[in-house]
C-alpha positions as CSV (number, residue, x, y, z in Angstrom):
1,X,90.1,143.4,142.7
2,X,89.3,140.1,144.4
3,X,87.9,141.6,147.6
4,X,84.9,140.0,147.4
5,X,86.5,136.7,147.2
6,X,89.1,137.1,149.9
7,X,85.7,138.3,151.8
8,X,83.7,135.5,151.3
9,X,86.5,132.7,151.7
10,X,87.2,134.3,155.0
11,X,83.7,133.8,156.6
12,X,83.5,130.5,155.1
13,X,86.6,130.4,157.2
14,X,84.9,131.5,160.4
15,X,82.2,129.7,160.0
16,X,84.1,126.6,160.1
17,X,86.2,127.7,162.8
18,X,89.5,127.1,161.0
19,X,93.0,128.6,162.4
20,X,94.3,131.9,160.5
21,X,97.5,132.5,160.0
22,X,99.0,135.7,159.6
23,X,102.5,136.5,158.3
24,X,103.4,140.0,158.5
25,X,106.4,142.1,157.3
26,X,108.5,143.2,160.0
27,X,108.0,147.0,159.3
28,X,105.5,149.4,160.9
29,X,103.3,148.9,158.0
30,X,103.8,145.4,158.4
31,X,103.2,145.0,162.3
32,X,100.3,147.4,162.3
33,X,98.4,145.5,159.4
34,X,99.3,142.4,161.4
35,X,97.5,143.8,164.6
36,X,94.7,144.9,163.0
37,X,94.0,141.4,161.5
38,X,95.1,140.3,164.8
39,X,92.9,142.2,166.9
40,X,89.6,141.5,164.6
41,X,89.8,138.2,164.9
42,X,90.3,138.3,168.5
43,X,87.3,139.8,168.7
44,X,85.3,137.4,167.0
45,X,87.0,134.6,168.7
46,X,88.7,133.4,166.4
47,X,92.2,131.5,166.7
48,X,95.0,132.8,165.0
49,X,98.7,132.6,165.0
50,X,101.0,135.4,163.8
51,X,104.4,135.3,162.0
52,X,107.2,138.0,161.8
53,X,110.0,136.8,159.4
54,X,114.0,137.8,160.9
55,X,115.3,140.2,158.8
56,X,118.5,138.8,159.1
57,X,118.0,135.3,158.7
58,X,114.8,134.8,156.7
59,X,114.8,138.5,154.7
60,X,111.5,139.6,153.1
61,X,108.3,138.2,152.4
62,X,107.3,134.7,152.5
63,X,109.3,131.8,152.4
64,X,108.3,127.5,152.3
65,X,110.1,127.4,155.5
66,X,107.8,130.0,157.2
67,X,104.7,128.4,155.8
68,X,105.4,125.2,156.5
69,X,105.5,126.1,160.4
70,X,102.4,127.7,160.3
71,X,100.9,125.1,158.6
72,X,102.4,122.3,161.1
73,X,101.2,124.5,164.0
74,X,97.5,123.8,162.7
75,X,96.6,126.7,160.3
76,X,94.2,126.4,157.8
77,X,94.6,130.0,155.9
78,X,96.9,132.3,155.7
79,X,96.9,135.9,155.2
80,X,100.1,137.8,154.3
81,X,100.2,141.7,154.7
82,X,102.7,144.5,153.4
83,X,103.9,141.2,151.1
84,X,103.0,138.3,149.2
85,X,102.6,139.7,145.9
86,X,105.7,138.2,144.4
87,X,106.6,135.1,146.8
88,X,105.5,132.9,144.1
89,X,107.7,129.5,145.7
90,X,105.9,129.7,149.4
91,X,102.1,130.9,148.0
92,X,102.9,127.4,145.3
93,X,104.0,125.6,148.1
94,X,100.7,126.6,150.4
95,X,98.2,125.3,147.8
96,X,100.2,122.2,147.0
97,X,99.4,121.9,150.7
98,X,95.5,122.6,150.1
99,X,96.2,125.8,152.2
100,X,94.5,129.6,151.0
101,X,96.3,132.4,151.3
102,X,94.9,135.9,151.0
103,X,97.2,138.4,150.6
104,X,96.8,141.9,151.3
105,X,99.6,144.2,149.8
106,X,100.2,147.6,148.4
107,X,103.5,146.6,146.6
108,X,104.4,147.1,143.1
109,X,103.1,144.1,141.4
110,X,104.2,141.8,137.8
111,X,101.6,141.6,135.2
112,X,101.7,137.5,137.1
113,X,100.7,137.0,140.3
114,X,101.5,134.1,142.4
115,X,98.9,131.5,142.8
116,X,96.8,132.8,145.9
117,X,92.9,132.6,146.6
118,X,92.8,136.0,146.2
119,X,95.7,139.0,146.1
120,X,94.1,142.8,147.1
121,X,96.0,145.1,146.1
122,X,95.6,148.3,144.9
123,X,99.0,147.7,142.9
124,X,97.6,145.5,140.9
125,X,98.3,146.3,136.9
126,X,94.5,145.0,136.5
127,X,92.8,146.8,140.0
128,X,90.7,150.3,138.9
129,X,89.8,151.6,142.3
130,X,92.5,153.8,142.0
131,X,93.8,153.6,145.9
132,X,97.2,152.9,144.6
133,X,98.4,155.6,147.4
134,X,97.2,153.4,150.7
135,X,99.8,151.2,152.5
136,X,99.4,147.9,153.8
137,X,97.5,149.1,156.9
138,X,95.3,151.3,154.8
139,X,94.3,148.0,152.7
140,X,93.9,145.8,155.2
141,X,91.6,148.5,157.5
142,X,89.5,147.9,153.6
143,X,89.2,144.4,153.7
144,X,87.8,144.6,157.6
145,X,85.4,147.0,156.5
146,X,84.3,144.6,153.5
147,X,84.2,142.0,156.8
148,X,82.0,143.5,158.7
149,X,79.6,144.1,155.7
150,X,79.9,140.6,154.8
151,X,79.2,139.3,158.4
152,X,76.3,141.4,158.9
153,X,74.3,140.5,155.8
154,X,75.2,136.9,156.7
155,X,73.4,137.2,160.2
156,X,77.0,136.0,161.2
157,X,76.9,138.7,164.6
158,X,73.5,137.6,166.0
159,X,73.7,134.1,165.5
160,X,77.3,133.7,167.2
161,X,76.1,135.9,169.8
162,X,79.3,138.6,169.0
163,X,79.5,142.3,169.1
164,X,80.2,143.7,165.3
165,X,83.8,145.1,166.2
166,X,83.5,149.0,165.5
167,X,86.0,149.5,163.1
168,X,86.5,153.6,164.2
169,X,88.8,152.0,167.1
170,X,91.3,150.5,164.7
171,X,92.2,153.9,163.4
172,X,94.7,154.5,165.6
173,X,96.6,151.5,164.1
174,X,96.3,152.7,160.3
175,X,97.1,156.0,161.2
176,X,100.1,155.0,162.6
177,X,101.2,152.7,159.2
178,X,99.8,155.0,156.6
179,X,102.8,157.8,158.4
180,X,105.1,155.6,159.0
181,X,105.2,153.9,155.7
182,X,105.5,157.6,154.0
183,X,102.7,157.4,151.5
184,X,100.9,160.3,150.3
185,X,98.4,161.7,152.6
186,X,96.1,162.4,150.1
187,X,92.5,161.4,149.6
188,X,91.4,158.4,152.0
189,X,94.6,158.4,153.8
190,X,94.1,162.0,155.1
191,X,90.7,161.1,156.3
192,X,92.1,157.6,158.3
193,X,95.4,159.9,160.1
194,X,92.9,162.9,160.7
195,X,90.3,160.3,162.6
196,X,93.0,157.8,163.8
197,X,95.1,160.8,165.8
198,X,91.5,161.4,167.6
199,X,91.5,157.6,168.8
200,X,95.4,157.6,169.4
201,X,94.6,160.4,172.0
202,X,92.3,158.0,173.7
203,X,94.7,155.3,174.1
204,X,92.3,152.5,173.9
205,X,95.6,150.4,172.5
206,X,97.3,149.3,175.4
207,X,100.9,149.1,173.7
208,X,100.6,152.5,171.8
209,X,99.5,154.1,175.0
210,X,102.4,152.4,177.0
211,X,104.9,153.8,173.8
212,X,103.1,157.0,174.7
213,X,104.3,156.8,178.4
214,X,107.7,155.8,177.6
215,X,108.3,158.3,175.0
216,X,106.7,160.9,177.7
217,X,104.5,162.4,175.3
218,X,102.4,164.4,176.8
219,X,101.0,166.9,174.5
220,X,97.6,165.6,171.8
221,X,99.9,163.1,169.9
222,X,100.7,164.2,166.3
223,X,101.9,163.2,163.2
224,X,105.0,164.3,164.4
225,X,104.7,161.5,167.3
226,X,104.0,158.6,165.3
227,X,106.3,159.4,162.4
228,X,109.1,160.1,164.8
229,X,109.0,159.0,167.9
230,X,106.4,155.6,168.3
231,X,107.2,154.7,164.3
232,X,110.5,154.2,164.7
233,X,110.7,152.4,167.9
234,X,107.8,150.0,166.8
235,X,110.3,149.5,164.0
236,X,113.5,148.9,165.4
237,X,112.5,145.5,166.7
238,X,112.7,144.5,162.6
239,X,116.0,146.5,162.5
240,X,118.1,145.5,165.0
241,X,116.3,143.4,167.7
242,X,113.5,140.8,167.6
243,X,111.4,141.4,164.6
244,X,108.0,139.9,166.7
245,X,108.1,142.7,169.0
246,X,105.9,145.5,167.1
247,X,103.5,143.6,166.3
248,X,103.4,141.6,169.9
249,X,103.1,145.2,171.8
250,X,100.2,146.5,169.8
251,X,98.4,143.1,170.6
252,X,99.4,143.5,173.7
253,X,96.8,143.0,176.3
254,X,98.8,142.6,180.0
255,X,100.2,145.9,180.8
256,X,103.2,144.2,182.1
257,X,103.9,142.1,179.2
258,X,103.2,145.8,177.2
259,X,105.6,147.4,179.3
260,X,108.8,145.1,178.5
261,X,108.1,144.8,175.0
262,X,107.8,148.7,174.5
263,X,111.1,149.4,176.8
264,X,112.6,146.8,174.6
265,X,112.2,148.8,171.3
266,X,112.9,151.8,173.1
267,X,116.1,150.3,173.7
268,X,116.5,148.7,170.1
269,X,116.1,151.9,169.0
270,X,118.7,154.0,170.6
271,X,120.8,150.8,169.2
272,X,119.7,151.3,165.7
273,X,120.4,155.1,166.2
274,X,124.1,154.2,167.0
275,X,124.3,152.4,164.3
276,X,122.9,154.3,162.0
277,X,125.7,156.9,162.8
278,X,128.3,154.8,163.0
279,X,127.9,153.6,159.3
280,X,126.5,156.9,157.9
281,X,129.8,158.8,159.2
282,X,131.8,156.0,157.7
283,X,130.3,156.6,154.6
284,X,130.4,160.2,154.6
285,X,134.1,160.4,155.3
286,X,135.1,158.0,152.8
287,X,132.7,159.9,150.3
288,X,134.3,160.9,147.3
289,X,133.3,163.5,144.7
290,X,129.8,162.4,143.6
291,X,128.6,165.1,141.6
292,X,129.0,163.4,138.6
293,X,127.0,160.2,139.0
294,X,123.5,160.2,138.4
295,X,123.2,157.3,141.2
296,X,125.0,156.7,144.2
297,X,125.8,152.7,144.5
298,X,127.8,152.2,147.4
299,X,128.5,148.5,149.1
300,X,130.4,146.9,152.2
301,X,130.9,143.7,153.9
302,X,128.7,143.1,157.0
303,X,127.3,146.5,157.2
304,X,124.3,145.8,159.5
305,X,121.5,145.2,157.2
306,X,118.6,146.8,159.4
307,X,120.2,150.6,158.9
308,X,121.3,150.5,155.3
309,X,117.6,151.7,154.0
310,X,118.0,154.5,156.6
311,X,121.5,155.4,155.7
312,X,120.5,155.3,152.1
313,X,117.9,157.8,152.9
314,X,120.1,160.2,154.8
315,X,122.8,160.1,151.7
316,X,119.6,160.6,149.0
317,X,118.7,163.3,150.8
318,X,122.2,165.1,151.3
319,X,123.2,164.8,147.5
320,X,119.4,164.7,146.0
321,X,120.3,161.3,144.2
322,X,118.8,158.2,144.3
323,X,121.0,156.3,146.3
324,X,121.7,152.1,146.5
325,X,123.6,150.7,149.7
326,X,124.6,146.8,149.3
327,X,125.5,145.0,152.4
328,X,127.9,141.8,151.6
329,X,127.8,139.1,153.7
330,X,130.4,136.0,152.3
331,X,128.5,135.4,148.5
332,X,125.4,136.9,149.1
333,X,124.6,141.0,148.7
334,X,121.5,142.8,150.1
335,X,120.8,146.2,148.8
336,X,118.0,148.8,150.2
337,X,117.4,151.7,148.0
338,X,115.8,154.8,148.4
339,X,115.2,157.7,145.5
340,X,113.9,161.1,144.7
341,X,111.1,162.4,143.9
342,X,110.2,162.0,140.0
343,X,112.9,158.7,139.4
344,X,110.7,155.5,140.3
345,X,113.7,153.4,141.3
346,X,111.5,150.5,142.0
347,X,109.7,149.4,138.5
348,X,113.9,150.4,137.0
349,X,114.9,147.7,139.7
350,X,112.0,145.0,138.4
351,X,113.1,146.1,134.7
């Protein structure tokens, strides 16, 4: 649903040479559906800003305060990947601004959907083209193939003197997000990894091949490689350093710009590992008999909010329960959740 629309309003958008913006989760879905936006518009010439929310300080999804920099910094439209489908305040406050946003998401959706020019995705109670298994890279990699189509019966290519961008090169980018973000690879998402490894081997992208380097991978890379070695380190700028730097790397042109960003996150990373085990040892020695709850709530003051999802994984999958970890910060609680297979913990949350 609403493909064609987000299509069409976007060439309208090239054509007059408006300013996209892009806001992005801060996750590897989120920062490689950001670059692949990114790096299409690049190659059409076409200016565009990008935004990565703090986890810390801004939390999920869109906000008024995030739109209304993009706006002031000149952007005309705005795209929001891997979220958008329930930030009903900042889409509102975008059109009361005469401002579009698109948004291209693969999250569980309400039967009402915020005010936007047009919301893919897959998700959708109303949307039949039964892809509910791609992530946010997997949708977005859709909507620049419904691009290119668009441009090219438009004449848009010839007349503006451009090369059509090959699409095949971008697979490197979905690939990576489809694994990371754990979705089924089923369907169209086997066929996007199974290509997207071939491309990854080529290092066309300058930041994945500079993770490459610093990870010292040496062999054909693997799922194993991006699910667990560049996935999390692309990831741990959202987690415990600066949320920009995933999607900044795969942008990347300059190698040495590539180079600091990527030895950053490899850094943030062994952080976040620290971390990670610091909290999940804490947990495990205080862990009392849990056989007899069917869910595992547990909650803390300032536990660090960019290892709790993790944590919660680790304990989900040592007791086989779905399991809900609250961090409390003064009056405010954020939880991360993560369940087994068969419980859908996230349409019990929205109930």
């Amino acid at each position: 649903r609403d493909m064609e629309k987000a299509t069409l309003r976007t060439i309208k958008s090239l054509n007059i040479k408006e300013k996209i913006g892009i806001f992005g989760d801060y996750d590897v879905d989120g920062a490689t559906s950001t670059a692949l936006l990114g790096k299409y518009f690049a190659e059409l010439k076409i200016p565009y800003e990008i935004y990565i929310p703090d986890r810390k300080k801004e939390g999920y999804g869109p906000t008024i305060k995030s739109f209304e920099e993009l706006i002031k910094n000149g952007v005309k439209i705005i795209f929001t990947v891997d979220c958008g489908t329930l930030s009903f305040d900042a889409i509102n406050y975008a059109k009361k601004n005469n401002i579009d946003v698109i948004v291209l998401d693969h999250h569980q959706s309400e039967i009402n959907l915020p005010k936007a020019f047009s919301v893919v995705n897959p998700n959708r109670i109303d949307d039949r083209s039964n892809l509910q298994y791609l992530c946010a890279a997997g949708v977005t990699f859709m909507f620049l193939v419904s691009m290119n189509r668009g441009l090219r019966l438009n004449n848009w290519f010839v007349n503006n003197k451009i090369n059509e961008p090959n699409l095949i090169n971008y697979l490197d980018l979905v690939s990576l997000g489809t694994v990371c973000d754990v979705v089924p690879l089923i369907g169209l998402n086997r066929a996007i990894v199974k290509q997207g490894l071939k491309i990854l081997k080529e290092k066309q992208n300058l930041g994945l091949k500079t993770l490459l380097d610093i990870c010292k991978i040496e062999t054909t890379p693997s799922i194993y490689h991006l699910g667990f070695m560049l996935g999390p380190r692309i990831n741990a700028g959202g987690r415990v350093g600066k949320c920009s730097h995933g999607a900044n790397l795969l942008l990347n042109t300059d190698p040495k710009n590539a180079f600091k960003l990527a030895s950053e996150l490899d850094q943030f990373n062994k952080e976040r590992q620290m971390l990670e085990k610091d909290l999940l040892q804490k947990l495990l020695n205080e862990t009392k008999d849990y056989s007899k709850d069917p869910v595992i709530v547990l909650s803390g003051s300032n536990w660090h909010e960019g290892v709790i999802g993790i944590v919660a994984a680790r304990l989900k999958d040592k007791f086989n329960k779905p399991v809900i970890i609250i961090s409390i910060e003064g009056q405010i609680g954020k939880g991360s959740a993560r369940s087994i297979v068969g419980f859908d913990i996230g349409s019990v949350i929205i109930a």
